[in-house]
FIKEBA-789728 format. One line per field, with one value per atom (N, C-alpha, C, O): chain; z, x, y; residue in three letters. Coordinates in pm, whole numbers, plus 50000, padded with zeros to 5 digits. Example, Ala and Ser with C-alpha at 12.3 -4.5 7.8 and 13.67 -1.06 7.14 Angstrom:
! FIKEBA-789728
unit: A  A  A  A  A  A  A  A
Z: 50780  50780  50780  50846  50708  50714  50787  50804
X: 51319  51230  51320  51424  51285  51367  51290  51341
Y: 49431  49550  49670  49668  49775  49894  50003  50114
code: ALA  ALA  ALA  ALA  SER  SER  SER  SER
! end
This chain:
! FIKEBA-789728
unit: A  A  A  A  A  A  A  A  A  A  A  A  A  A  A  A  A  A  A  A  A  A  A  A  A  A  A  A  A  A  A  A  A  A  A  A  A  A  A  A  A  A  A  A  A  A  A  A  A  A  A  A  A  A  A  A  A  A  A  A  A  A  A  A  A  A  A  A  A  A  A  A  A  A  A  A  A  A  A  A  A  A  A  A  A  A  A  A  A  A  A  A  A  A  A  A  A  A  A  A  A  A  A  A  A  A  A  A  A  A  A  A  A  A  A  A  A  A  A  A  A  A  A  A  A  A  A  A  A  A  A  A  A  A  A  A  A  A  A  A  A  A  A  A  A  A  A  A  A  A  A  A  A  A  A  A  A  A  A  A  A  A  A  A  A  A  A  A  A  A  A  A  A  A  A  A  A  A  A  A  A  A  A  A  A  A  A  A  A  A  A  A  A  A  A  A  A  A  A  A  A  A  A  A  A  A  A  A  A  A  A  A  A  A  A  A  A  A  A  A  A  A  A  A  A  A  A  A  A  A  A  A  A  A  A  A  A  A  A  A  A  A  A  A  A  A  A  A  A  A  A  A  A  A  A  A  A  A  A  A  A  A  A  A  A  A  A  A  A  A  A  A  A  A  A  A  A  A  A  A  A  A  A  A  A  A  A  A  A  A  A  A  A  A  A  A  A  A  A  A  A  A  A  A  A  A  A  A  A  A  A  A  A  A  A  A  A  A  A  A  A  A  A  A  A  A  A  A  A  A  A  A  A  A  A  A  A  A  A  A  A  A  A  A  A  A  A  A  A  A  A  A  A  A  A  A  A  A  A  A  A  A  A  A  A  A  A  A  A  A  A  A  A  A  A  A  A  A  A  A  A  A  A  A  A  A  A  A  A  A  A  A  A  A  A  A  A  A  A  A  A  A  A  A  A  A  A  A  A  A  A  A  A  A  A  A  A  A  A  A  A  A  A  A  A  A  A  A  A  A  A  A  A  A  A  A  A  A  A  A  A  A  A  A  A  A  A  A  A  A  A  A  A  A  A  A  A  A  A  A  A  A  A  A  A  A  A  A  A  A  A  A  A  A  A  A  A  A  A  A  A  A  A  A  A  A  A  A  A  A  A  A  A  A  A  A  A  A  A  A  A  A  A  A  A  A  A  A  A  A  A  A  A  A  A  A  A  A  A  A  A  A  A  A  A  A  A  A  A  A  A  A  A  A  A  A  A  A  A  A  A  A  A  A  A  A  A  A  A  A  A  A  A  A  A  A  A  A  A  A  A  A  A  A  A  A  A  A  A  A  A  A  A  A  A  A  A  A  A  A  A  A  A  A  A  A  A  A  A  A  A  A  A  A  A  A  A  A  A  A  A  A  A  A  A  A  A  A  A  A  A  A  A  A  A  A  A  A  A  A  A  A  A  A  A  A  A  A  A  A  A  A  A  A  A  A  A  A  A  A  A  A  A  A  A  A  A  A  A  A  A  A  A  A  A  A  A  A  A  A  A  A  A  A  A  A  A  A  A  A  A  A  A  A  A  A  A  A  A  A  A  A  A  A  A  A  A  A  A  A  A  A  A  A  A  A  A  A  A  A  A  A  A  A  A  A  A  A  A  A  A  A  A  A  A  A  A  A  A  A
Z: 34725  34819  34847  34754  34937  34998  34957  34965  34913  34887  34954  35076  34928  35002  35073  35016  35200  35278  35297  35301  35319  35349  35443  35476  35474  35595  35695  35746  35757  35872  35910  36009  35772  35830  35830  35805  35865  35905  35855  35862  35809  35791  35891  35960  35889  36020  36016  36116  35922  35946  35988  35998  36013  36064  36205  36226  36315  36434  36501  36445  36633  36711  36802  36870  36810  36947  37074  37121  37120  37285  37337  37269  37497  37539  37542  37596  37429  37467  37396  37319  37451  37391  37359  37435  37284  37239  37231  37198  37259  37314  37210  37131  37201  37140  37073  37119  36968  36902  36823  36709  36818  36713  36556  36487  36513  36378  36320  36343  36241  36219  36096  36036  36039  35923  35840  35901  35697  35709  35584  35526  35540  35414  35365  35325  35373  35269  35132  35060  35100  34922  34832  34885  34757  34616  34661  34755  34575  34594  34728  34716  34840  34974  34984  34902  35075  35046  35121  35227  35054  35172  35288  35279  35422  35528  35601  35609  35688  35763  35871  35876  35992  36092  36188  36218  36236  36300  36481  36535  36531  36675  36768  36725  36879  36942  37130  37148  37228  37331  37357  37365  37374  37453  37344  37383  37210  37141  37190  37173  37229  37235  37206  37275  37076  37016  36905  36824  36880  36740  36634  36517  36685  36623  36630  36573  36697  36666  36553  36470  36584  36433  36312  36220  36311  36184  36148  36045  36218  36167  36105  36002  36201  36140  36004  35902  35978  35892  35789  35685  35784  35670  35639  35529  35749  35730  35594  35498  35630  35557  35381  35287  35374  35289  35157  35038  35247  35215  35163  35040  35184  35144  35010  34923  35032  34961  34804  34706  34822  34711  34669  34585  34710  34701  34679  34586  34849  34809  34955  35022  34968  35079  35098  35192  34959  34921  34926  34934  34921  34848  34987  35000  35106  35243  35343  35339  35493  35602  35622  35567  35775  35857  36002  36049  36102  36230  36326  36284  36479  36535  36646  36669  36741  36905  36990  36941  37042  37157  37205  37137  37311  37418  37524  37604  37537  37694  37680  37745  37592  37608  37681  37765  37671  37770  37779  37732  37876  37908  37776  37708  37787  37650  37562  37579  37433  37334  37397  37448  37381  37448  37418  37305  37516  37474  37351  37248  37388  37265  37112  36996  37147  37006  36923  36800  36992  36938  36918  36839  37003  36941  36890  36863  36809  36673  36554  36451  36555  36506  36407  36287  36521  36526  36461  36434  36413  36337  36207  36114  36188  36062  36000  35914  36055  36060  36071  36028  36160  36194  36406  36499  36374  36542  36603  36558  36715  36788  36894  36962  36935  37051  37110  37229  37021  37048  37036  37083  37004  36966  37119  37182  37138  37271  37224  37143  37276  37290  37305  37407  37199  37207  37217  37205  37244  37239  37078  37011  37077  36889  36947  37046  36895  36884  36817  36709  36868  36752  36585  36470  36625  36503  36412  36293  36543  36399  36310  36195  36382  36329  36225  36141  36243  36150  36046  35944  36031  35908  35807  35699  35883  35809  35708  35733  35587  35505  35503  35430  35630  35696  35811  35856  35859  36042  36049  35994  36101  36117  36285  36371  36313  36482  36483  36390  36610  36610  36664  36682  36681  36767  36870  36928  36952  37099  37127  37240  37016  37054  37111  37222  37019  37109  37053  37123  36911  36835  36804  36691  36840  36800  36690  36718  36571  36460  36467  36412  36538  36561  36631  36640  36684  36759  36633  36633  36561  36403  36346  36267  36394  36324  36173  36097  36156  36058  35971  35903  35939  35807  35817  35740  35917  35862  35715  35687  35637  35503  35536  35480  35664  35731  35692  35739  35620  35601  35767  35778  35857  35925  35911  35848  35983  35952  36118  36184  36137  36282  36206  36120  36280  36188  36323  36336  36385  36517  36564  36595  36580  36596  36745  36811  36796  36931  36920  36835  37114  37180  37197  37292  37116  37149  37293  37298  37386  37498  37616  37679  37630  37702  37636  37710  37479  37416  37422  37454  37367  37306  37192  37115  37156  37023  36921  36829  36913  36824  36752  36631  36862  36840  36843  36836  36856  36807  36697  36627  36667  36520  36400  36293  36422  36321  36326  36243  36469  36472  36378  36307  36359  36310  36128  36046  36116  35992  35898  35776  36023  36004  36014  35994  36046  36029  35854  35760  35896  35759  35650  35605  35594  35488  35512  35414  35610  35581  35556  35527  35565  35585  35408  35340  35338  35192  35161  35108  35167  35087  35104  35033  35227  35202  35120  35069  35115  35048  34906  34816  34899  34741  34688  34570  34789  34759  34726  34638  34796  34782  34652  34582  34604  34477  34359  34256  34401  34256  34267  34167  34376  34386  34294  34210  34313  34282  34089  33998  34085  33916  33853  33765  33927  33873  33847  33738  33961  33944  33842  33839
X: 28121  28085  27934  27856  27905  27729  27663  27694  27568  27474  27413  27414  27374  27333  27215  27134  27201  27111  27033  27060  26852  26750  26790  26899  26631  26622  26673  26762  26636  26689  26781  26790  26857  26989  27108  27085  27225  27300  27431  27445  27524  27650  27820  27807  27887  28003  28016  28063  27988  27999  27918  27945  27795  27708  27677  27615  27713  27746  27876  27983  27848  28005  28053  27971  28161  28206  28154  28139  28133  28078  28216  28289  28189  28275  28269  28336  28118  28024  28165  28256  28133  28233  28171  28078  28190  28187  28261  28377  28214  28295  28344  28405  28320  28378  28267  28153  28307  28233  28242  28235  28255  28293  28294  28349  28222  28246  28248  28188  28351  28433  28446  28468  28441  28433  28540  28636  28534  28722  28645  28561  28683  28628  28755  28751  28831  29005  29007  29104  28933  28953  28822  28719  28831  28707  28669  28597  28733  28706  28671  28640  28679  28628  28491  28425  28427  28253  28204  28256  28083  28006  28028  28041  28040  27986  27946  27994  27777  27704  27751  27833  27712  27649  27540  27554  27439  27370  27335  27302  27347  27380  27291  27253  27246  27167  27245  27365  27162  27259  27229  27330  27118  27120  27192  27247  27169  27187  27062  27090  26972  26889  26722  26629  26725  26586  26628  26694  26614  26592  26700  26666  26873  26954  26990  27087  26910  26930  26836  26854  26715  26616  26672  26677  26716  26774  26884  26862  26994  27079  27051  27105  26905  26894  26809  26841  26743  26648  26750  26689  26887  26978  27050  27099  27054  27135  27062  27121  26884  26827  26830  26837  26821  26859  26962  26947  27068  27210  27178  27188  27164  27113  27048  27088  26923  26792  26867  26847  26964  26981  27097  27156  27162  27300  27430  27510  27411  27511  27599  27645  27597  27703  27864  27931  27884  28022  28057  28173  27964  27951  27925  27965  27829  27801  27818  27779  27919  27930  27837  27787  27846  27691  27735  27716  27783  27800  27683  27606  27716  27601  27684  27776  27621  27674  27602  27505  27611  27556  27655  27752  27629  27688  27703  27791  27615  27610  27514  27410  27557  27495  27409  27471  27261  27222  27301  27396  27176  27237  27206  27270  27092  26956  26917  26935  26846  26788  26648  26601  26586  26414  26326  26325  26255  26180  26091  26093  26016  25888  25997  25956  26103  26163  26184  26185  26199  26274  26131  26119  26021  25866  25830  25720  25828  25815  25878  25811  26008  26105  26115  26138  26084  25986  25880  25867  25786  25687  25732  25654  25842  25840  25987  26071  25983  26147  26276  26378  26241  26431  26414  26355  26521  26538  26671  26785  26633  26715  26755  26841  26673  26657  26809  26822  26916  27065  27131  27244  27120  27226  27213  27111  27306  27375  27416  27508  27344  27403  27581  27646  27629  27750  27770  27684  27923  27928  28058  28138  28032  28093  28198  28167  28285  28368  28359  28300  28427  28426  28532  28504  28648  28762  28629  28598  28568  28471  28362  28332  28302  28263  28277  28193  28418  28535  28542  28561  28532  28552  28451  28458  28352  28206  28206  28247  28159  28058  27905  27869  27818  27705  27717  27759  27658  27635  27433  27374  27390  27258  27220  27214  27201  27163  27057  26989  26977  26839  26732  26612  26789  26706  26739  26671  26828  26871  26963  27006  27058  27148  27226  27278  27224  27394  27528  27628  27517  27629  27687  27659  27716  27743  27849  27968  27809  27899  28035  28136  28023  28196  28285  28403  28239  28292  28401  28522  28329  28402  28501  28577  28510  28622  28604  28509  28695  28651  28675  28573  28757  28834  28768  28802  28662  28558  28480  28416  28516  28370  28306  28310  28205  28083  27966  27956  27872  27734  27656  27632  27630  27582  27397  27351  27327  27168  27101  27116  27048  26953  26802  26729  26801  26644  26558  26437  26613  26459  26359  26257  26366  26299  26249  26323  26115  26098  26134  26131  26177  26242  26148  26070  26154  26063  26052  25998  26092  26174  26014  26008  25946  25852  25729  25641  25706  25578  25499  25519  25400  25341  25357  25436  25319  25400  25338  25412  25205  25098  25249  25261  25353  25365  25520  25588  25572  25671  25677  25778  25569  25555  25558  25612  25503  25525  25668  25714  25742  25872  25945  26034  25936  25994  25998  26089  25843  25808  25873  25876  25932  25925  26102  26135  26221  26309  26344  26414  26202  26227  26259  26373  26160  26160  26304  26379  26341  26457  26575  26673  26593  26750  26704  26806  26584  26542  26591  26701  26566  26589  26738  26791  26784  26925  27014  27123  26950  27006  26986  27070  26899  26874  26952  26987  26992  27086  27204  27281  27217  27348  27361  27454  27277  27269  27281  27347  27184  27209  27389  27460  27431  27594  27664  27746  27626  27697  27665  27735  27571  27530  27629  27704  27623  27629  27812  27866  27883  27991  28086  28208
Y: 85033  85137  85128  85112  85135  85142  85256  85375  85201  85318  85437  85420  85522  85654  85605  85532  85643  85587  85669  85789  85591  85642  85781  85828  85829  85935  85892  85961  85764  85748  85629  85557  85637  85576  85722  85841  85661  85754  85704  85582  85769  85725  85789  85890  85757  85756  85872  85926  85934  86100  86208  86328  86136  86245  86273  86377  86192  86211  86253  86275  86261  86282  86181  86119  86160  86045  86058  86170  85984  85989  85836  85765  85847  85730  85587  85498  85595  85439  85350  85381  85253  85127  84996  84972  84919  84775  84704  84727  84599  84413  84379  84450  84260  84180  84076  84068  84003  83897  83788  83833  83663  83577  83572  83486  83681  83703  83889  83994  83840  83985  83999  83893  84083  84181  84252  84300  84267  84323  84375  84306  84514  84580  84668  84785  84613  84640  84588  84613  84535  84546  84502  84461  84508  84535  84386  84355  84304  84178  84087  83969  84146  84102  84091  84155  84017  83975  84094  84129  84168  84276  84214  84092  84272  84261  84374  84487  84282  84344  84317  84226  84387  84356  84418  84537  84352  84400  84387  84281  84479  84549  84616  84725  84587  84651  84649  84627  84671  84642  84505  84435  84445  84339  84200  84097  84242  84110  83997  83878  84018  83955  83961  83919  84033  84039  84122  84058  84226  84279  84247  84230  84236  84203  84030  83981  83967  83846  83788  83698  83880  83857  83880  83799  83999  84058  83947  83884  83919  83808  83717  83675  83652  83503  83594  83534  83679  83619  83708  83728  83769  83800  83680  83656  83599  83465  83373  83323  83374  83304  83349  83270  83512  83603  83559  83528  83575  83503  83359  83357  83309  83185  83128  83050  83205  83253  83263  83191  83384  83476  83422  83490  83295  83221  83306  83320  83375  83472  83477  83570  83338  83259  83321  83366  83297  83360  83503  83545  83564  83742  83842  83958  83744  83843  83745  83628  83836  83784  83905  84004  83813  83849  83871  83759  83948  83953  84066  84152  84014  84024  84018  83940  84153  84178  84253  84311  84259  84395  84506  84538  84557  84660  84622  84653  84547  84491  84349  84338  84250  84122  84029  83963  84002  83972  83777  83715  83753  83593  83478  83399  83517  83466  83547  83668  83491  83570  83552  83450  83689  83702  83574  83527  83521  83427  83436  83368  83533  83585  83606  83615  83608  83623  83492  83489  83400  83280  83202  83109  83254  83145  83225  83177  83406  83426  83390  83378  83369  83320  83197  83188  83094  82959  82963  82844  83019  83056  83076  83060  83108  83158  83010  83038  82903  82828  82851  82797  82971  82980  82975  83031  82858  82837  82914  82900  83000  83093  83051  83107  82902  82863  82820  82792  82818  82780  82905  82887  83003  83110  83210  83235  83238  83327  83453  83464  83564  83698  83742  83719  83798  83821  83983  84070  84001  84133  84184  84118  84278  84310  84433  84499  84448  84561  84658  84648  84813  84924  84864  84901  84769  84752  84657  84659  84570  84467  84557  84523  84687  84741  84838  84872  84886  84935  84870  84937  84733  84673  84629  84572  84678  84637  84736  84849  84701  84779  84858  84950  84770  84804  84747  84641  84869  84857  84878  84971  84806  84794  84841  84753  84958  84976  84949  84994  84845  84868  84967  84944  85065  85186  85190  85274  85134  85178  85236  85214  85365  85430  85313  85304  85231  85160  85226  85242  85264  85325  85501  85540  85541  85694  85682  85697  85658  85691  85748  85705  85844  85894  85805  85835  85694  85589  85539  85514  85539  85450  85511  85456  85667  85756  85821  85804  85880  85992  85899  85884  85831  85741  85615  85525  85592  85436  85484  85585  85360  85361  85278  85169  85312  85213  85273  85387  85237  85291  85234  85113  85306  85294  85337  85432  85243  85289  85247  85145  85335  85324  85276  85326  85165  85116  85160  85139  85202  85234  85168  85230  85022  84948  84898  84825  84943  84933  84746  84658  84766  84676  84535  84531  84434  84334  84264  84154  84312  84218  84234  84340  84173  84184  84240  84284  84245  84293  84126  84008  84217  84066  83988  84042  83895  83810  83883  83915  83923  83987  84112  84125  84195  84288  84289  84392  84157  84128  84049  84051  83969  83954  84057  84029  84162  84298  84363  84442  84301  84396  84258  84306  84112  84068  84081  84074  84105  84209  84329  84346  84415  84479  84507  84624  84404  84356  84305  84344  84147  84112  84208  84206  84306  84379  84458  84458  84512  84617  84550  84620  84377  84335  84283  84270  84256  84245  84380  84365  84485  84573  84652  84738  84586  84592  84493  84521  84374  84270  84330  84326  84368  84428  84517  84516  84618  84727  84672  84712  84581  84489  84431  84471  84337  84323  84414  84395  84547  84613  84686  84685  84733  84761  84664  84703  84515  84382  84393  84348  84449  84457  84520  84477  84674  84827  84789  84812  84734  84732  84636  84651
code: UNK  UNK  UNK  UNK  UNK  UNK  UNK  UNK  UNK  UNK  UNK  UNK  UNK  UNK  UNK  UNK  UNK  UNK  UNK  UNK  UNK  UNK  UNK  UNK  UNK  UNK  UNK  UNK  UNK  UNK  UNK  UNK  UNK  UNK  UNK  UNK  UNK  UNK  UNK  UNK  UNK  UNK  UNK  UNK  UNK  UNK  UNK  UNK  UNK  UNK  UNK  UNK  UNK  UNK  UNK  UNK  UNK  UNK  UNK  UNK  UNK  UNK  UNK  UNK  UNK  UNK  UNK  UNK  UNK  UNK  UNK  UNK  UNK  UNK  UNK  UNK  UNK  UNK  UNK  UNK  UNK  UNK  UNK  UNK  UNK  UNK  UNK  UNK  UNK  UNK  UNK  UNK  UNK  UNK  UNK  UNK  UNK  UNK  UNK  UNK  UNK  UNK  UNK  UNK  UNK  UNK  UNK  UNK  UNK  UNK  UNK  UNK  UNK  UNK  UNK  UNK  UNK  UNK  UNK  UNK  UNK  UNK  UNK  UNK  UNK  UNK  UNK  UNK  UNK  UNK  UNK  UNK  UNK  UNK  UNK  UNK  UNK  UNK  UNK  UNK  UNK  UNK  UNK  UNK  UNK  UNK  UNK  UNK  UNK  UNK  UNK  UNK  UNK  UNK  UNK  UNK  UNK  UNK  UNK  UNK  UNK  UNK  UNK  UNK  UNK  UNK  UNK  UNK  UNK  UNK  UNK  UNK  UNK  UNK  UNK  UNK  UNK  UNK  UNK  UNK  UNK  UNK  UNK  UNK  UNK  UNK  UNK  UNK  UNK  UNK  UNK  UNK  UNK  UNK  UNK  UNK  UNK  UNK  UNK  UNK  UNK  UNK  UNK  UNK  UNK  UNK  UNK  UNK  UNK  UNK  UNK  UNK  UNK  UNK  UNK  UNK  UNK  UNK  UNK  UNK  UNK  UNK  UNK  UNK  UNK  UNK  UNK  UNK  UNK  UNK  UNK  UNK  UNK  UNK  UNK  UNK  UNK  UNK  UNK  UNK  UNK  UNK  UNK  UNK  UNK  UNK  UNK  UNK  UNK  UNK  UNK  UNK  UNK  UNK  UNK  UNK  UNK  UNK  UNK  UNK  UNK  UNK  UNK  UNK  UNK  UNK  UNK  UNK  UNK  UNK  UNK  UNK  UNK  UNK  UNK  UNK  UNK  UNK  UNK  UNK  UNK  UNK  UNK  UNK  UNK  UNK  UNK  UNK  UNK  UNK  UNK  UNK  UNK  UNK  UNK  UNK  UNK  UNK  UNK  UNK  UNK  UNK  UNK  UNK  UNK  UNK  UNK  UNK  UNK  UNK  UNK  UNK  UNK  UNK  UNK  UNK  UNK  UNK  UNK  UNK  UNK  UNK  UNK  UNK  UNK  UNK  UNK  UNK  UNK  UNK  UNK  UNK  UNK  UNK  UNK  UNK  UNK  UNK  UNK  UNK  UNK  UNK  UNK  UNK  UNK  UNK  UNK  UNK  UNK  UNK  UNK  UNK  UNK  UNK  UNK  UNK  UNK  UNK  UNK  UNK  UNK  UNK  UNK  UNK  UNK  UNK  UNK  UNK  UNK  UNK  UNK  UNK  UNK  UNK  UNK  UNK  UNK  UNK  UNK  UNK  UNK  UNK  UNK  UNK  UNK  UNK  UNK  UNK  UNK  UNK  UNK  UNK  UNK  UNK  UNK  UNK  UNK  UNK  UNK  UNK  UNK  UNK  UNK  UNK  UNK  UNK  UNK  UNK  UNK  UNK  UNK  UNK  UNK  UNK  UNK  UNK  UNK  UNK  UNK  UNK  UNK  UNK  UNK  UNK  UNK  UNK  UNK  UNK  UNK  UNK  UNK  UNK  UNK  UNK  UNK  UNK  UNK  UNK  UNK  UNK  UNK  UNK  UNK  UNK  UNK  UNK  UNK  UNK  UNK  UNK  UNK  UNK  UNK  UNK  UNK  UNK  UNK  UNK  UNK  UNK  UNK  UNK  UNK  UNK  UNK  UNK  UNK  UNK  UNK  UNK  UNK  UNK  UNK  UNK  UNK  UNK  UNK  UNK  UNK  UNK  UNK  UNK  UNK  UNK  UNK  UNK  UNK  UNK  UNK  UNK  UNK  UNK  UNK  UNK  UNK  UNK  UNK  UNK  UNK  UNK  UNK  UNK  UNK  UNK  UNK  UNK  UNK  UNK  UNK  UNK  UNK  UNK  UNK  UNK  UNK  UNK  UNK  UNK  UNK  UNK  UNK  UNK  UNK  UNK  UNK  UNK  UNK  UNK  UNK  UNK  UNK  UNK  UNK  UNK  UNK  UNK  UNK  UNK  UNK  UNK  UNK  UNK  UNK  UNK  UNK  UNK  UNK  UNK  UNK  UNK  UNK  UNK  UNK  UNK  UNK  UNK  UNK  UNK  UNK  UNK  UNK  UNK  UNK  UNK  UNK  UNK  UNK  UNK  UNK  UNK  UNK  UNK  UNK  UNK  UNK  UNK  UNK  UNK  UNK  UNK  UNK  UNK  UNK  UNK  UNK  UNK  UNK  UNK  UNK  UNK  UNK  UNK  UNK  UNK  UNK  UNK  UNK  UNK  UNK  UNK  UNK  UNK  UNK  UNK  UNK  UNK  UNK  UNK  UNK  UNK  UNK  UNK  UNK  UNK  UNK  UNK  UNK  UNK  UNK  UNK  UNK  UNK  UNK  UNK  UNK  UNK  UNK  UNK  UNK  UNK  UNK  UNK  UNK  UNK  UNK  UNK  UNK  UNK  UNK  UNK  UNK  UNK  UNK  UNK  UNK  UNK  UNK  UNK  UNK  UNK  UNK  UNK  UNK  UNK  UNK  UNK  UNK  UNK  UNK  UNK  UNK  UNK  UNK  UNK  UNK  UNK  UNK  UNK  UNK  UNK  UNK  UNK  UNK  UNK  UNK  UNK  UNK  UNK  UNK  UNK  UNK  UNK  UNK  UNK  UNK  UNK  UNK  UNK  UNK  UNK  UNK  UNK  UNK  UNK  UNK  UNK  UNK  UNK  UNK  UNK  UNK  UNK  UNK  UNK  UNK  UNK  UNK  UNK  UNK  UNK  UNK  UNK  UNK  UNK  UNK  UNK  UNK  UNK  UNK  UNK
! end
């Protein structure tokens, strides 16, 4: 079970439904039994800057912490753009992860249903009640202004500022993985 979340994350129960809807996406999530691997995913509308950061650099995470087996990782929008933001993929690039191939997808409410964590990036793409009363989705709004036309100076701090929160979720993740 996910841990109790900061101030400003939120979990499926603290909002109400609205009519917003979500797509679809190539990787999907299923949180029906103990032994199933965490899964995240992280979501914004365009899929093309804050949640494509967050992916790759949980991807690298995953990796990092050799925990390939233990966390899937999915990633969509609301409304998908064509491309991932330029300024995102040459901050990105700075740090060795290339974005320069990955395409904006769109994610569903069922893929999101099956997650264990839902990561919004600050653009109200998600209204929790979307997920229903009976999701066990730890949902979290990280509020992260929109890199899509800043400067690199200031999308470098938003990639910053990504990095640390998908670490200290990975961490949470780990100590769950201890405790249990």
């Amino acid at each position: 079970m996910p841990p109790e979340p900061n101030a400003t994350d939120r979990t499926a129960t603290d909002r109400t439904a609205t009519d917003r809807t979500v797509d679809s996406t190539d990787a999907t999530c299923s949180n029906d039994a103990d032994d199933d691997p965490v899964r995240i995913a992280f979501m914004c509308v365009r899929n093309a800057g804050r949640s494509q950061m967050a992916t790759a650099v949980a991807e690298r995470e995953r990796e990092r912490r050799g925990l390939t087996d233990r966390v899937e990782i999915a990633t969509g929008g609301t409304q998908p753009a064509d491309h991932v933001h330029e300024e995102v993929v040459e901050v990105m690039a700075e740090v060795g992860i290339d974005l320069s191939n990955r395409t904006p997808t769109a994610i569903t409410i069922e893929e999101l249903r099956s997650c264990d964590y839902v990561a919004t990036m600050g653009c109200s793409t998600l209204d929790v009640g979307e997920l229903g009363a009976d999701a066990n989705v730890d949902v979290r709004d990280w509020a992260l202004l929109d890199p899509d036309g800043e400067d690199l100076d200031r999308v470098r701090e938003i990639r910053e500022e990504i990095a640390g929160r998908v670490e200290d979720l990975f961490a949470e993740i780990a100590a769950d993985d201890d405790a249990a």
